[in-house]
Structure formats: structure tokens, C-alpha cells
C-alpha positions in Angstrom: 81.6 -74.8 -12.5 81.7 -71.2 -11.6 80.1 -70.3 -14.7 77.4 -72.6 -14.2 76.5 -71.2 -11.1 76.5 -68.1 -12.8 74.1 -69.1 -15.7 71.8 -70.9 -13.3 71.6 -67.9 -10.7 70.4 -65.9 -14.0 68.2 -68.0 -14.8 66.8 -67.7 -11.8 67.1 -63.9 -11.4 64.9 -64.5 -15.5 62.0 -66.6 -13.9 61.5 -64.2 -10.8 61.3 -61.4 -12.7 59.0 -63.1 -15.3 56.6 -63.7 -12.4 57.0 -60.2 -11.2 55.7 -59.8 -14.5 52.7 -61.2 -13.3 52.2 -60.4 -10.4 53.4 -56.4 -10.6 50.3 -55.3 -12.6 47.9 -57.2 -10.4 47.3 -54.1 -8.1 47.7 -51.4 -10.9 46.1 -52.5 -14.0 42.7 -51.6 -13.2 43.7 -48.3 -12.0 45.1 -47.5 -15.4 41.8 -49.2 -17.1 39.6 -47.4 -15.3 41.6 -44.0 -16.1 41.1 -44.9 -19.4 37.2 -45.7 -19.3 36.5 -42.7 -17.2 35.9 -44.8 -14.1 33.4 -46.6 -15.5 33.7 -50.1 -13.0 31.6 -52.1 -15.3 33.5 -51.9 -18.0 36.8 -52.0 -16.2 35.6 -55.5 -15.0 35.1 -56.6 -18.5 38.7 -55.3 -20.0 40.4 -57.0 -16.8 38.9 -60.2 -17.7 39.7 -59.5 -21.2 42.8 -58.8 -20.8 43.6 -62.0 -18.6 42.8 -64.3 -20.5 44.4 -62.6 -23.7 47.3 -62.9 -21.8 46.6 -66.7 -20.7 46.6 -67.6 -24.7 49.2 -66.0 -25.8 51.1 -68.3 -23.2 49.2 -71.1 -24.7 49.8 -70.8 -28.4 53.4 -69.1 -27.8 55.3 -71.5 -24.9 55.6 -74.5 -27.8 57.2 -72.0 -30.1 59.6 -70.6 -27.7 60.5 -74.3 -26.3 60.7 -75.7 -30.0 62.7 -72.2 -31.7 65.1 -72.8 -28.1 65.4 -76.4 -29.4 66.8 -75.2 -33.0 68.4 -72.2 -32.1 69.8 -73.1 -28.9 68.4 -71.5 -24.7 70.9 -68.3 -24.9 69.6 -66.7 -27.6 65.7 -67.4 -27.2 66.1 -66.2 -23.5 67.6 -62.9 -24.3 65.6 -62.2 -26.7 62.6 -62.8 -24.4 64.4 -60.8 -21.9 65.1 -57.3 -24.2 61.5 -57.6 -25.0 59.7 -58.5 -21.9 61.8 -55.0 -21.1 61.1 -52.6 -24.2 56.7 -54.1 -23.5 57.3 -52.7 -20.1 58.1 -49.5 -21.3 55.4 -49.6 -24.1 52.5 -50.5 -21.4 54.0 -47.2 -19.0 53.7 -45.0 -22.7 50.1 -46.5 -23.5 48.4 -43.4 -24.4 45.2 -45.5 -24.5 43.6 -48.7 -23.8 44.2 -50.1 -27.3 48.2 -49.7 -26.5 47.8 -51.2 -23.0 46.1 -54.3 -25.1 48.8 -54.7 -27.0 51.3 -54.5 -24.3 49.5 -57.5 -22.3 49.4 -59.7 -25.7 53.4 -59.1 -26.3 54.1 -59.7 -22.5 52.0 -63.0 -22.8 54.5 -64.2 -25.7 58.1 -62.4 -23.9 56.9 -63.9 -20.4 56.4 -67.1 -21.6 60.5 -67.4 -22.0 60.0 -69.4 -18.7 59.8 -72.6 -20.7 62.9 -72.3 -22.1 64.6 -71.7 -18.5 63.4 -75.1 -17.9 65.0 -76.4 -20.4 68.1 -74.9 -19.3 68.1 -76.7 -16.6 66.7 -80.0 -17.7 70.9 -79.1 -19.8 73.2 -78.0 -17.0 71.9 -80.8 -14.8 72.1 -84.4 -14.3 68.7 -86.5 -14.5 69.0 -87.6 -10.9 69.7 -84.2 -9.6 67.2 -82.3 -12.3 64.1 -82.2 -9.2 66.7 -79.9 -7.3 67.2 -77.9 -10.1 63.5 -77.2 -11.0 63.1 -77.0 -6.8 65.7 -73.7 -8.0 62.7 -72.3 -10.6 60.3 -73.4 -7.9 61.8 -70.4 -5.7 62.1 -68.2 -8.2 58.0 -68.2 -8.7 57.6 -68.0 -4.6 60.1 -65.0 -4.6 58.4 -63.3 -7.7 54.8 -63.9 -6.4 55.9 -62.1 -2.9 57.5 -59.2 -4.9 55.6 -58.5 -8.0 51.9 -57.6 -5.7 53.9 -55.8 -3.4 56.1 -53.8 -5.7 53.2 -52.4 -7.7 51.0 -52.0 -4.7 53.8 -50.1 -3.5 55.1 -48.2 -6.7 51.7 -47.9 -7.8 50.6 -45.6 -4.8 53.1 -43.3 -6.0 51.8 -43.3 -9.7 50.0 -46.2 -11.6 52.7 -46.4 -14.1 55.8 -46.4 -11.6 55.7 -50.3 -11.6 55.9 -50.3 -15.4 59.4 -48.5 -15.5 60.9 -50.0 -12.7 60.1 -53.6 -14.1 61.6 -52.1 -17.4 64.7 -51.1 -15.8 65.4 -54.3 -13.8 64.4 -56.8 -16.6 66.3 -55.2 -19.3 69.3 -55.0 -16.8 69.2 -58.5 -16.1 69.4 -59.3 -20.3 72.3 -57.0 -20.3 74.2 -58.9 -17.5 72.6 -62.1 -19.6 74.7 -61.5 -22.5 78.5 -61.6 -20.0 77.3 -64.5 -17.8 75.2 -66.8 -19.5 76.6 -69.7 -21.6 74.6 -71.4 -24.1 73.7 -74.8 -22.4 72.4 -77.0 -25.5 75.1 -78.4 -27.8 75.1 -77.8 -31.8 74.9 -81.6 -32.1 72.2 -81.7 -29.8 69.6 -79.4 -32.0 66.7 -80.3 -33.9 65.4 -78.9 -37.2 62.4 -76.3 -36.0 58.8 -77.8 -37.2 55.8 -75.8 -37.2 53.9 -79.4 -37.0 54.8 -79.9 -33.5 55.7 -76.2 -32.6 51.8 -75.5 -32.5 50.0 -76.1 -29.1 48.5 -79.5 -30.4 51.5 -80.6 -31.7 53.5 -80.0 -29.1 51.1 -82.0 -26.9 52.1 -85.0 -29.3 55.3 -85.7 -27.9 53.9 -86.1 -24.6 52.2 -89.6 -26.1 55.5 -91.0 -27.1 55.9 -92.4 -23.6 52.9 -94.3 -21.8 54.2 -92.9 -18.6 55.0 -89.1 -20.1 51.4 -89.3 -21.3 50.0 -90.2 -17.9 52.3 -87.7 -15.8 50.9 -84.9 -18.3 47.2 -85.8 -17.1 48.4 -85.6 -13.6 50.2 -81.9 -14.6 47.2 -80.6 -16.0 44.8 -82.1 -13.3 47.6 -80.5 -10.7 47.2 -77.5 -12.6 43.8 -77.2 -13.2 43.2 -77.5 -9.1 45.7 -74.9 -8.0 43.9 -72.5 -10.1 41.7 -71.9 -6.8 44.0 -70.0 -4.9 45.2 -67.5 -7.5 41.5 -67.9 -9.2 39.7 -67.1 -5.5 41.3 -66.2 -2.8 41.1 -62.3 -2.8 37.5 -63.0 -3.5 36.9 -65.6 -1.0 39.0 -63.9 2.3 37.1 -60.8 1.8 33.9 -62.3 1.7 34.1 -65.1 4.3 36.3 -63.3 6.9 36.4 -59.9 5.9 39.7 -59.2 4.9 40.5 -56.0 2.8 43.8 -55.7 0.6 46.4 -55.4 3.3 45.6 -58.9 4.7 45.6 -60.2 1.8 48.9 -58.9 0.9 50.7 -59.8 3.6 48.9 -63.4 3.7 49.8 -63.6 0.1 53.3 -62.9 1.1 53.8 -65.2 3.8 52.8 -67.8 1.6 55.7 -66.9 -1.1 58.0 -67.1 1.3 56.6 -70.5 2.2 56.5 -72.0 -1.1 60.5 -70.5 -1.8 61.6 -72.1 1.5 60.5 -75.3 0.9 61.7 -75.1 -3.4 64.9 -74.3 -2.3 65.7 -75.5 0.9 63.1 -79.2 1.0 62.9 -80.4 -2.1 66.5 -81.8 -3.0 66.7 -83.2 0.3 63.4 -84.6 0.1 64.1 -86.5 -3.6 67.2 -87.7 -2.6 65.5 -89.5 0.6 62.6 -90.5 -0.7 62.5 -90.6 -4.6 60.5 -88.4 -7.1 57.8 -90.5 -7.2 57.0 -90.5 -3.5 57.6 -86.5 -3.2 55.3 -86.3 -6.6 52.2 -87.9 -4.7 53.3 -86.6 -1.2 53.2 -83.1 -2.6 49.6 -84.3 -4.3 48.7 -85.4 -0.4 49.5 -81.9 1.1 47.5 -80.2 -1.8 44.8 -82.0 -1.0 45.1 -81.0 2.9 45.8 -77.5 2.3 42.6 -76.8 0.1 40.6 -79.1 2.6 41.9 -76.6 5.1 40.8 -73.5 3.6 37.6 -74.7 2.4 36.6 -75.8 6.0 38.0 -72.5 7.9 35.0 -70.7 8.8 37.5 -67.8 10.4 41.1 -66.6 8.8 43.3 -67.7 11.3 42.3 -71.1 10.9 43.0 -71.0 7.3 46.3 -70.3 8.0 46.8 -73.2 9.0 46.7 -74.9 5.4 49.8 -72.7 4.2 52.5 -74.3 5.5 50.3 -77.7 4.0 50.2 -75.8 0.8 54.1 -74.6 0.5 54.5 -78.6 0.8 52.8 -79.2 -2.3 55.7 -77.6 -4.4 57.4 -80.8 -3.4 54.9 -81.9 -7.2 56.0 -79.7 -10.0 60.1 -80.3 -9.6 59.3 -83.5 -9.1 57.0 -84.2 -11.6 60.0 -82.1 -14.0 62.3 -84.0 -13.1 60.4 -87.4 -14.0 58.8 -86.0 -17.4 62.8 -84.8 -18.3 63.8 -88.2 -18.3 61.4 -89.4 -20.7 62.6 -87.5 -23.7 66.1 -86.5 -25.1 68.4 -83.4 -24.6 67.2 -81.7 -27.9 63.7 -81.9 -27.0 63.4 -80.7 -23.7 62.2 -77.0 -25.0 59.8 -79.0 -26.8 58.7 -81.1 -23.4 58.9 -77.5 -21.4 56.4 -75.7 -24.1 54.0 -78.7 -24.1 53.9 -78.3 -20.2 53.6 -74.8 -20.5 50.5 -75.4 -23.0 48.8 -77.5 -20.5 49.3 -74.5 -17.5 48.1 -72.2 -20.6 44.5 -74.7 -20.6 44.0 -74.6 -17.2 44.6 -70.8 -17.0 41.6 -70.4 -19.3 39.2 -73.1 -17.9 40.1 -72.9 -14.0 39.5 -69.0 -13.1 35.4 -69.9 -14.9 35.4 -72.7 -13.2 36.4 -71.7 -8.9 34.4 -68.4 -9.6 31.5 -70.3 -11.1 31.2 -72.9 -8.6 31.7 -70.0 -5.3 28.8 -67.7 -7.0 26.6 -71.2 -7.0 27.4 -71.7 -3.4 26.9 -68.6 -2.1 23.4 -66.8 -4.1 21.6 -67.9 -0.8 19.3 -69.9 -3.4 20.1 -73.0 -2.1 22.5 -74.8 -0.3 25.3 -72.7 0.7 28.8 -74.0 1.2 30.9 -70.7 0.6 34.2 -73.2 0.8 33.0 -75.1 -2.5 35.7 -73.9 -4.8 38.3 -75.4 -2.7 36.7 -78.4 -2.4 36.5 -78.7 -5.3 40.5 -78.6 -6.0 40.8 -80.9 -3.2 38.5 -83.2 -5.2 40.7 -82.7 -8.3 44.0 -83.0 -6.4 42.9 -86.5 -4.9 42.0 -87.4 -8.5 45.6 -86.4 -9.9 47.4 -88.3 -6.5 45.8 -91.5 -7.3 46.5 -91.3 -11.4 50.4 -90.6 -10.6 50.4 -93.4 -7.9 49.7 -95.5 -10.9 51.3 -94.1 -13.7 54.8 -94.2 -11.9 54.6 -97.4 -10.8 58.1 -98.9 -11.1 57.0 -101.4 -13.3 55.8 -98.8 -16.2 58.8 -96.8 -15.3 61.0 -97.1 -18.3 63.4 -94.3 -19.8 62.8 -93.0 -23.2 
């Protein structure tokens, strides 16, 4: 029991700083672009766009691999290996001596940081089916604890010198594989493996195992529709406070952070509670309902402090994704579960591509002073698209379509 605790409390020390990863370069990156295109802002722009969705397909093509290669091999091994080189691509993006090198470094953490589908899969082991929601509500804190550090560690770091943030997240996540390879025990069982298959290891193929269930299939719509709608808030929000209230970096900082500390309060602290009292499928579509609330919320707030309002409504919606884990884990068996976590993966890897487009789109259409304007659009949108996904998992779980793989 003690090493379980261990293994799990690495694996959540993996995911955070896999989301640092994220979120660290999101105030320093186009500093070090524009150093390297002699401050030219135009095509800084078009390299940061580049360089994010490079970043969103790697994820795409690579979390299947990962999950399936975890499935053969077993989690230890794939997750310290993702570990040593989401570390050594830190220290090769702090090197680049050019823009080309910084490319490369993005691609390489794109594949490393997609590791995070395997730690799913370590959980979906260690944990028993009714008590897997909890254990996801565990990796659910982990991204609301990254996503309050990484911004505020390079913003911080990255004051100092643009690469700072590069060797400190080197530091820490090669650390963390070291301590890896004393406390973490390999959760999936040599019986338990399955022969690696570049059939199904490919994004589409991976998506095939997600029809072998009439109710996986219909809880991976409602993941990509969830998805695809909380794009908004990542996709537009810096955009969107500054130009409808005014807000400048530092407010959106420290709202970004408050609502971290929101969504890892409710992951860790709400969500087993909540699934024992109520059952999965009433916390998948509650968490749904308060989705649906807090984008309402921000779309209507024609000041910031009444958009506040919809965070604590938004940290509620993580009551979906452990949920809707710990439903989807049930449908498949112990030595596909990297395979299930890299399909879901894939899915978050479409929506990464379509849903930035899509919000930034829809709030230039709204706002050109051509026509109507509705600067809120965008998060109407998503409210749109999370009632859509509430009333498909309604249906899709109904207890009489509920039947384990």
C-alpha cells in the first residue's frame, strides 16, 4: 500500500510537470521568437501559431503510440523514458541557437509530453473500477496545479532571462525520472500485455477500439464535444479580457490562477465524494450542466467582476473528465487501457487543432463592427456545444445501454 501511494503521488508529480510543460513557455516563447526574427511581430505571430499546432499533432499522431508501446512494454518504462526526454528537450530548447532548434524542441516535447496518456493508464491499473473517478479526480489536480505554476513560473523566471524557465523545468523534470526509477513499480502485469500493432497504434486505429462498445463509442462523442467546447477558455480568454474589460497580463495571471486552484480543489477534494453519492453518470452530465453555466457566464459579463462569477461554475465542470474516465475504463480490459488513454488523447489532439480556429474565428466575426456585434460569441458558442454533449451522455449512459465490456 505504501508503495502505491508512492507510485501514484509520482505520477502525479509526472502529469503537473507535463502541464508545466505547457504552460511554462506560454509567456516566454515569443520572447525567444522574436529574438530570433529580429523583433519582427508579424512574423513572430506566424511561428507562434506554427509552432502550436506542430505541437498539438505531435500529441495527435504520438499519444496512441505511447498508450499502445505502454500496453506491450508495460507504464514504468514508457513513463521514464518520457520523463528523461521531456528533460534532455528542455535543455535542447534553452541551447537553441536558432529558431530551427527551438522547432525541433517543440515537435520532441509534443511526443515526451504526451506521456500523460500512459499515467492514465496507470491508474485505470492501481485502482479499482468503482474507485477509478477518484483516481483520475488525482490527474485532474495535477493539470489545475500545473496550469497555476507553469504561466507563473516562466512569467517569473522569464523576467530574469527568457531561457531561465527552460533550465529549471529541465532540472525538476529530470529529477522527478530519477526519483521515478526508486519509487515507481510497474503497475501492468506480464500476463496482462498485448502484442504492439501499428494497425491500431496509428491515430485512426486507435480510434477503432472506441467502436467496440455502443456506449464507449457514444461517451467518445461526448469527450470530443466536451473537448472541442473547452477549447474557448485556453483558445480566448487572454484575448477576450483584454479586449472587453481591459485587462493587461497581470490580471490575467492572477485570474488564470485562481482558477487552477479552483479546478485542483474541486479534482481532489469533490470529485470522489461527489461519485460515490451520486454515481458517474450523474456527475458526467452535472459537470456538463456547470460547463454550460460557466461559459453562459462569461459570455454575458459585460464587466470582469461579473465574469468571475462563472469560475467557481467552471472548476465544477471537472466533475466530467474523471468521470467520464472512469466510465470509458470499464468498457475495455486491463491490457488496453494505454490503448483507450491514447485514443482519448487523439481526440483532445483534434480538438486542439480545430477549436483555437474556431473561438478566434467566430470572436473576430462578432466584433469587426460590420455587423452585429456580440463580443461574448465564442463562449456561446461552447455553451451551445456543451448543452449538445450533456444531452448525448444523458442518453448514451442510460442504465439500460450500460453494459461492461
Amino acid at each position: 500500500m505504501k508503495g502505491r501511494r508512492a507510485a501514484v503521488r509520482f505520477i502525479f508529480i509526472t502529469v503537473v510537470l507535463d502541464v508545466i510543460a505547457m504552460g511554462i513557455i506560454i509567456p516566454v516563447l515569443p520572447s525567444l521568437i522574436r529574438e530570433f526574427v529580429h523583433g519582427d511581430m508579424v512574423r513572430t505571430s506566424t511561428y507562434y501559431g506554427v509552432f502550436g499546432t506542430v505541437w498539438a499533432l505531435m500529441q495527435f499522431f504520438c499519444s496512441p503510440i505511447i498508450g499502445m508501446l505502454s500496453d506491450r512494454f508495460g507504464r514504468r518504462r514508457v513513463i521514464l523514458l518520457a520523463n528523461f526526454g521531456l528533460g534532455l528537450d528542455y535543455i535542447v530548447m534553452a541551447l537553441a541557437p536558432s529558431i530551427g532548434w527551438l522547432f525541433v524542441g517543440r515537435i520532441i516535447s509534443g511526443i515526451t509530453g504526451a506521456s500523460w496518456t500512459t499515467a492514465g493508464a496507470y491508474i485505470a491499473d492501481v485502482t479499482e473500477p468503482e474507485h477509478r473517478a477518484k483516481g483520475f479526480g488525482i490527474l485532474g489536480a495535477a493539470w489545475g496545479v500545473g496550469f497555476v505554476l507553469g504561466p507563473a513560473l516562466g512569467g517569473v523566471l522569464g523576467g530574469v532571462d527568457p531561457r531561465l524557465p527552460f533550465w529549471t523545468a529541465a532540472v525538476l523534470t529530470l529529477a522527478n525520472a530519477m526519483y521515478g526509477l526508486f519509487v515507481l513499480p510497474e503497475s501492468l502485469p506480464l500476463e496482462k500485455r498485448t502484442a504492439f500493432n501499428w494497425k491500431r497504434a496509428n491515430p485512426v486505429g486507435a480510434l477503432t477500439l472506441l467502436r467496440s462498445h455502443h456506449e464507449l463509442l457514444g461517451l467518445a462523442a461526448v469527450n470530443a464535444i466536451y473537448f472541442l467546447a473547452h477549447q474557448a477558455f485556453p483558445s480566448m480568454f487572454v484575448l477576450y479580457a483584454g479586449y472587453r474589460y481591459g485587462w493587461g497580463p497581470r490580471a490575467v495571471g492572477l485570474t488564470l490562477a485562481v482558477v487552477g486552484v479552483c479546478t485542483a480543489i474541486v479534482q481532489a477534494g469533490l470529485i470522489h465524494k461527489a461519485v460515490v453519492r451520486f454515481g458517474e453518470r450523474r456527475c458526467l452530465v452535472a459537470g456538463l450542466a456547470f460547463g454550460v453555466v460557466s461559459f453562459s457566464v462569461w459570455g454575458l459579463a459585460s464587466v470582469g467582476w461579473v465574469g468571475l462569477f462563472a469560475i467557481p461554475f467552471g472548476s465544477m465542470m471537472g466533475l466530467f473528465s474523471p468521470s467520464a474516465q472512469g466510465l470509458m475504463s470499464k468498457r475495455v480490459s486491463a491490457s488496453e487501457q494505454g490503448q483507450l488513454q491514447g485514443a482519448a488523447a487523439s481526440i483532445m489532439g483534434i480538438t486542439g487543432m480545430i477549436g483555437p480556429a474556431l473561438f478566434t474565428m467566430t470572436f473576430a466575426a462578432f466584433i469587426d463592427g460590420k455587423g452585429f456585434q456580440l463580443p461574448g460569441a465564442p463562449f456561446f458558442l461552447a455553451a451551445a456545444l456543451a448543452t449538445l454533449a450533456m444531452l448525448v451522455a444523458w442518453r448514451v449512459t442510460r442504465p439500460q445501454a450500460a453494459t461492461p465490456a
